[in-house]
N, C-alpha and C positions, 0 to 999 in steps of 0.2 A: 522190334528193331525197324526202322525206317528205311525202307525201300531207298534206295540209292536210281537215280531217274536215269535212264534210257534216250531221253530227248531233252530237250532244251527246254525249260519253264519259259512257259507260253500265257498270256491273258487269251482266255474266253469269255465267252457272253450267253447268257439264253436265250432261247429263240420268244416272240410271244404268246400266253397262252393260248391255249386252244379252248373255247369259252363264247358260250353265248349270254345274252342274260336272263336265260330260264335257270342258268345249271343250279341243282342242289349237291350236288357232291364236286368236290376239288381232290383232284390227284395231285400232289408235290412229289417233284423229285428231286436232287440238290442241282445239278449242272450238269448239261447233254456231254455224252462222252464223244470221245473223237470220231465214231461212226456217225454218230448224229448230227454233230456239226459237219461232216465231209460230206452229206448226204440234205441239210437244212432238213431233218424230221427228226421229232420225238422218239426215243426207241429205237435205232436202225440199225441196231447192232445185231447181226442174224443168229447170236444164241442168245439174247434179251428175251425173256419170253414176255414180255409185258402183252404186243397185239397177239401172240396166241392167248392168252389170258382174254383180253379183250375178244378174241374170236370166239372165245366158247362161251363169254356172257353176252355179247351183244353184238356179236356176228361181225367183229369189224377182224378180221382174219388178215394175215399177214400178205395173201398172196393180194387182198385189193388194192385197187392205187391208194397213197395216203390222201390224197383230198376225200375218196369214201369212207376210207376209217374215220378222219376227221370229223364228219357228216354225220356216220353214224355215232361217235360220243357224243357231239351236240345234242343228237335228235334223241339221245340217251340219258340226260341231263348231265353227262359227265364235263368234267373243266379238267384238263393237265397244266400243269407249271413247273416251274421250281420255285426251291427258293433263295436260291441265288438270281440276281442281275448280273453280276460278273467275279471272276477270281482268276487269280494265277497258277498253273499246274504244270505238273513235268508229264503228265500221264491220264488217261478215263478214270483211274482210280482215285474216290474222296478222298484217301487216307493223302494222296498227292496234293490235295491245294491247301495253297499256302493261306493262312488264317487270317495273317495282316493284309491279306489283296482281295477278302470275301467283302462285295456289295449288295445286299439284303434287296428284294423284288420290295415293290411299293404295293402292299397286302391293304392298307388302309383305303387307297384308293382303289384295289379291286375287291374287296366287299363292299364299297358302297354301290359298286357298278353293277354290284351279283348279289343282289337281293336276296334272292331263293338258298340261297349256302344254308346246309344245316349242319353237312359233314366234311372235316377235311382228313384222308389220309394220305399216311408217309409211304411211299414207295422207297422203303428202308430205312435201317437205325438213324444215317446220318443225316438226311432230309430230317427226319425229326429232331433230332439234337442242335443243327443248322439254325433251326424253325424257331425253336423255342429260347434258345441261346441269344438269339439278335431278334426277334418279333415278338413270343411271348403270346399270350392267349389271351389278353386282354382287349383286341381289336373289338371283339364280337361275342358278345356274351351268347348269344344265340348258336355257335358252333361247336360241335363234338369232334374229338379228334382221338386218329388211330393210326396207329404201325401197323404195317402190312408186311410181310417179307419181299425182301427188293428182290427185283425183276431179272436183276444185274447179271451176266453169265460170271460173273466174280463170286457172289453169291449158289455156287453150282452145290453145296452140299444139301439141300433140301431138293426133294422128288418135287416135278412140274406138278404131281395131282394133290401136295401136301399146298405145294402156293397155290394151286385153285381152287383150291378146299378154302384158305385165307382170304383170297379174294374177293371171292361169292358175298362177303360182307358189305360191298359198294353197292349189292344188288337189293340188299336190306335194308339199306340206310339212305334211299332216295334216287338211287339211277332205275331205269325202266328200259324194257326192251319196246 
């Protein structure tokens, strides 16, 4: 049954990634929710557990400012996105955007710019179903891709040490402390 909205269906946007051109790993996530847009950072929703995840692979911990977390993905070979460019929504929650107002991130133009990509994971089911729905795997024959379990405080029925047990996979497939 479909959520009945709370607020008024609103256009968002994504912010850009976060990305240098060494990264070998890509994070996707579908569209920054309303903490993150009120806040302009990735994640900033304070029971996201995404930067404690990232604290305990590569130290970039929630209490630091985001320009150092940011610092340390780069310097980590990590990339974050989404892969939405923009949609229309009543709410934080995917299951809220509306389908006919999703505009798909320009992927062809950032693999050519990010060489080093080997692997891209989904920071949840619907990043990936987003992903593959309107992009498709055909960009880059040289990438692997994986679902991860979303970060999302929506997502709260899995334990923080079962997702970073999940996680720990970015650390196997090309990010470096």
């Amino acid at each position: 049954m479909r959520r009945i909205p709370d607020t008024p269906i609103s256009p968002v946007s994504c912010f850009p990634p976060i990305a240098d051109r060494h990264a070998r790993v890509l994070i996707l996530g579908s569209m920054p929710g309303k903490e993150s847009l009120r806040a302009q950072q990735y994640y900033a929703h304070p029971r996201n557990a995404f930067w404690r995840i990232m604290g305990d692979l590569i130290g970039a911990t929630p209490d630091l400012a985001y320009a150092d977390r940011t610092s340390l993905l780069k310097d980590a070979g990590i990339a974050v996105w989404d892969v939405l460019a923009s949609c229309t929504r009543s709410s934080s929650l995917d299951a809220d955007i509306d389908p006919d107002t999703m505009e798909m991130n320009d992927f062809a133009t950032f693999y050519r710019k990010h060489p080093h990509l080997t692997q891209v994971f989904f920071n949840g089911a619907m990043a990936e179903k987003f992903y593959f729905k309107h992009i498709g795997s055909n960009l880059s024959a040289n990438l692997q891709y994986q679902r991860l379990p979303s970060t999302s405080p929506a997502h709260a029925g899995m334990p923080y040490a079962q997702k970073l047990y999940h996680w720990q996979a970015i650390m196997r497939h090309g990010a470096h402390v």
